[in-house]
Residue, then its C-alpha position, 0 to 999 in steps of 0.5 A: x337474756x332468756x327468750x320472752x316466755x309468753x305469746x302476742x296474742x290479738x283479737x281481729x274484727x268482731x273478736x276485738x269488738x266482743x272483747x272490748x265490749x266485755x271490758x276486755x283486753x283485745x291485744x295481750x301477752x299470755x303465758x304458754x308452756x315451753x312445749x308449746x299449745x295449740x292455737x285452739x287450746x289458746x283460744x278456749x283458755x281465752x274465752x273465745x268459742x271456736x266456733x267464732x273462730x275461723x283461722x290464726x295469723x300464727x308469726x305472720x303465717x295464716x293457720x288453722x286452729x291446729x297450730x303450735x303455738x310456741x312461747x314467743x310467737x305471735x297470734x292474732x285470731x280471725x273470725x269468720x265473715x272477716x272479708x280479707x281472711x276469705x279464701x278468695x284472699x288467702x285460701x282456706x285456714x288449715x294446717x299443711x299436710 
């Protein structure tokens, strides 16, 4: 059985709010590439401005918006203001060097 090609894609706190107002979906499987998209490229494929963005959860791992996201994987965008995405909590969102 071939892997599943598309991606898990959530919406947390306001993102999940803005979307549902707008009749939209808030969890959903996306089709990527088999080379993989940036977890910003997602985003802005979604609809989502990144400035409303401020990190990922990619696979259970916080992330920045540089991420690769990889058929598969699972995703849940943060956005900002969202008390347990606070660097106090977590650190900040980015990629490690």
């Amino acid at each position: 059985m071939a892997p599943d090609p598309r991606v898990t894609v959530r919406m947390l706190a306001y993102l999940h709010y803005h979307r549902s107002e707008q009749g939209l979906p808030s969890t959903l499987l996306v089709d990527v590439p088999g080379r993989g998209i940036t977890a910003g490229d997602l985003a802005r494929d979604l609809g989502l401005s990144l400035d409303q963005v401020e990190g990922v959860f990619h696979n259970h791992t916080k992330r920045g918006l540089e991420a690769v996201v990889l058929p598969g994987d699972r995703v849940a965008f943060v956005p900002h203001g969202t008390p347990a995405s606070h660097p106090a909590f977590f650190g900040a969102f980015s990629d490690p060097a």
